[in-house]
N, C-alpha and C positions, 0 to 999 in steps of 0.2 A: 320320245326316245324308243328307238325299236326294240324287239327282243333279242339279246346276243345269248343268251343263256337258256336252254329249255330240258325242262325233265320231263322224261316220260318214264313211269313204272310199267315196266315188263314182269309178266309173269307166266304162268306157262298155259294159260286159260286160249279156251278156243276163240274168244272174242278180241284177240290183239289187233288182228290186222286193223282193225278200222280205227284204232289209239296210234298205232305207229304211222300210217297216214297220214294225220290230224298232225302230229308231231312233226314228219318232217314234210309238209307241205308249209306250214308255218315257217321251218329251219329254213323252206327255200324262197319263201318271201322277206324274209329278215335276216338272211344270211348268217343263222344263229347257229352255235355250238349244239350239238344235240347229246344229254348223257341219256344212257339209257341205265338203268339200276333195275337187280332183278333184287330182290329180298331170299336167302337161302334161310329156309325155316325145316325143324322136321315136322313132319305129321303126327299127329297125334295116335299113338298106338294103347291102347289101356293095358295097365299092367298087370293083367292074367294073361293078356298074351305075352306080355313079354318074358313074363317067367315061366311060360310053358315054353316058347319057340327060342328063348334067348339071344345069342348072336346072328341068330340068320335074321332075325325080324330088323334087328338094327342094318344087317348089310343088305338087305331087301329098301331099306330107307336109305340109305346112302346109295344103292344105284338108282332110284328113284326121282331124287334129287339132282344128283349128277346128269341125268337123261334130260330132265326139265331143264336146266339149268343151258346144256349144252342144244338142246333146240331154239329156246328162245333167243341165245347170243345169236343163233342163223338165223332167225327171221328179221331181227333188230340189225344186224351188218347189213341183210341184203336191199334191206330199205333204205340205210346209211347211204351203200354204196351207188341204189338209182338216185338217190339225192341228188348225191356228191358234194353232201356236205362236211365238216368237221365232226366229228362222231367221237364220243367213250363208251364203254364197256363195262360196270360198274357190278359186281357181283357182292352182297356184304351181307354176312351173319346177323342172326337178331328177328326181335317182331316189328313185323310189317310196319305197324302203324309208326311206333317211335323212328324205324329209319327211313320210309318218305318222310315223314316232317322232317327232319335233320339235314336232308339230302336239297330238300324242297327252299331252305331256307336261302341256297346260297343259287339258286334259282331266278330266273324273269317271273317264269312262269312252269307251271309243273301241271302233265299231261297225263288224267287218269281215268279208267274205266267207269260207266256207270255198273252197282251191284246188280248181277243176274240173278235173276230169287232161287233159280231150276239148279243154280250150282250149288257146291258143298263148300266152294269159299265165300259165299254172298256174302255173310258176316262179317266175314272180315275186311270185302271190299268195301262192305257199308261201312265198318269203322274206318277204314282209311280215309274215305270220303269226307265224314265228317269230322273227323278230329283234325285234315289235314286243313279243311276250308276256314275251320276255326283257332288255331294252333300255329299256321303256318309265315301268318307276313305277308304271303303272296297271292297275287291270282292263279283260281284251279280253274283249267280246263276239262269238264267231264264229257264222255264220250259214250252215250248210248251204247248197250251191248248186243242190240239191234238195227242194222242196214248197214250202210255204206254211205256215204258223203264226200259225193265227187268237188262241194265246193264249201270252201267254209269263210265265212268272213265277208263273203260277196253283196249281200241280202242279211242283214244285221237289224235284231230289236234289243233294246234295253228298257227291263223294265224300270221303272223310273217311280221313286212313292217318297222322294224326299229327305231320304235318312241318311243316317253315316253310311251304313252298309251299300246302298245303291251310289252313291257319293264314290266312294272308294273303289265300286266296281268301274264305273263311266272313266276315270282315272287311268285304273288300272288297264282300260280298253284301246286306249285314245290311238295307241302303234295300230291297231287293227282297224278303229273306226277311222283312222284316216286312207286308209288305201279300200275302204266297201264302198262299194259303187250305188249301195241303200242302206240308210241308218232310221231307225223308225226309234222315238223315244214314245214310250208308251206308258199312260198312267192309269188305273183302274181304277176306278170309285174315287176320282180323287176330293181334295178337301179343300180350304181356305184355311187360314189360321197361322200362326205364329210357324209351326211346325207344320204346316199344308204344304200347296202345292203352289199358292201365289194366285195371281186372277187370272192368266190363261195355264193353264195346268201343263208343266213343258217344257214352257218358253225360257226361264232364266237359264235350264241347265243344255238349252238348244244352244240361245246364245254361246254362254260358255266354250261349248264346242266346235261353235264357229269358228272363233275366236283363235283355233287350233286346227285351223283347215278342213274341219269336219260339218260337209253339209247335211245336217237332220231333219226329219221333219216332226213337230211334236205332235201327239195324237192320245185322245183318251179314250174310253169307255167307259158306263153306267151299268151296273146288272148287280143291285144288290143281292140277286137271290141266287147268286153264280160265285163259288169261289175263286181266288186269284189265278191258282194254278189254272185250271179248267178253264178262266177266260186268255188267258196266258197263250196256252197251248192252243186252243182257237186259234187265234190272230195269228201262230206262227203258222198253221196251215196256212188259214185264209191267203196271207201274203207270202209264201214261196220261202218265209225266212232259214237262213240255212246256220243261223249262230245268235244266242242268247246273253247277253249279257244282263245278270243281277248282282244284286247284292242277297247275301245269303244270312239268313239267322238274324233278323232282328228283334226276335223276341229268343226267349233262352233256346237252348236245342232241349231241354228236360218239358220244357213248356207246348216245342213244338210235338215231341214224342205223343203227348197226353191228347193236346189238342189238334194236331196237326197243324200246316201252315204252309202257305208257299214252298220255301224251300224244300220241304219235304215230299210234297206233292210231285215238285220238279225232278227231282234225286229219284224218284219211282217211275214219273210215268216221262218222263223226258225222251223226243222224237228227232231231238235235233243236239249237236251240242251244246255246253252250255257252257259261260265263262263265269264265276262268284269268286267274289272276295266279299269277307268279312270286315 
């Protein structure tokens, strides 16, 4: 089933263009709906300033706001309108995090920034990222806050380790990986076992996507002394791939905080976009 439905969070960061892109280059291969939703929040002002500067510090925020607000609706139409696809405009009060989930839920797919560390919203993009991959029902598209990405979806890997979470992503993939013209399913360190990978490491979840028009090819890797991510990111050089499909968060996000892990690795150092669902 294609995507008819797509969200992308706008907001007024210098990194949009290469998310609104990503959004309706998708909208123009799936002939989807595109909302665009900006999140209106105030800034946080500490309140010694506010009781020395009073009203003006508030109307200093409110034109602020209204400036962001009213830039991003232009950059988010003018891409609507080279689409030419069906486009909304979506402006809502509130924190961030709680209304892309909300927004997110009634969604295909929902299209969002990866966190820039050098900005002073990173925090928050990071939460949004992960509360939304975790919280939301749906597959997220993250979008590097670095380069540009003349193709996406073209040259496709999925990482592939057997679990619900990567399960759910290949799923949630299947409208994209059937129109890439390369699907690579790739398993790293894989295993044997009840919960492994089976005896060619790959194969059942290739079939599978045969099975749905989708031709893969399965392939693994060995490097115990090399983590996921880093071998990950590898192979997406190595092979020209231009779009990531995982599953995100199989072990808790409090677990990965401490220890690290895949998805975490990917959310930081990520070159290409990526697709996760949980």
């Amino acid at each position: 089933m294609p995507f008819k439905d797509i969200l992308v969070h706008v907001d007024g960061g210098k990194h949009i263009e290469a998310r609104l892109e990503a959004a309706f280059a998708l909208a123009t291969t799936h002939t989807a709906h595109v909302v665009g939703l900006f999140v209106r929040s105030t800034p946080y002002v500490p309140q010694f300033i506010k009781a020395q500067f009073g009203p003006e510090v508030i109307e200093i925020q409110r034109r602020y706001v209204a400036e962001a607000v009213e830039a991003a609706e232009k950059r988010f139409v003018h891409h609507a309108t080279l689409a030419g696809v069906p486009y909304e405009w979506r402006v809502v009060d509130g924190d961030v995090v709680d209304q892309v989930n909300l927004h997110a839920r009634y969604a295909d797919l929902t299209v969002i920034g990866q966190p820039d560390p050098e900005t002073q919203e990173a925090n928050d993009h990071r939460e949004v990222a992960d509360h939304l991959i975790l919280d939301a029902g749906r597959p997220v598209l993250v979008v590097p806050y670095a380069g540009r990405f003349p193709t996406l979806g073209v040259r496709v890997m999925v990482a592939w380790n057997g679990s619900r979470e990567a399960t759910r992503a290949v799923n949630d993939a299947i409208p994209l990986l059937q129109l890439a013209k390369h699907v690579e399913v790739m398993a790293i360190n894989p295993r044997g076992g009840l919960n492994g990978h089976g005896d060619v490491p790959g194969a059942d979840i290739t079939l599978h996507l045969a099975r749905h028009d989708v031709k893969a090819q399965a392939d693994h890797l060995h490097a115990e002394d090399m983590d996921v991510g880093n071998m990950l990111l590898s192979r997406i050089s190595d092979g020209e791939i231009d779009l990531l499909v995982m599953g995100a968060y199989g072990r808790s996000r409090l677990r990965e905080l401490v220890m690290g892990g895949a998805t975490r690795h990917i959310l930081r150092h990520m070159t290409v976009p990526v697709m996760m669902s949980h």
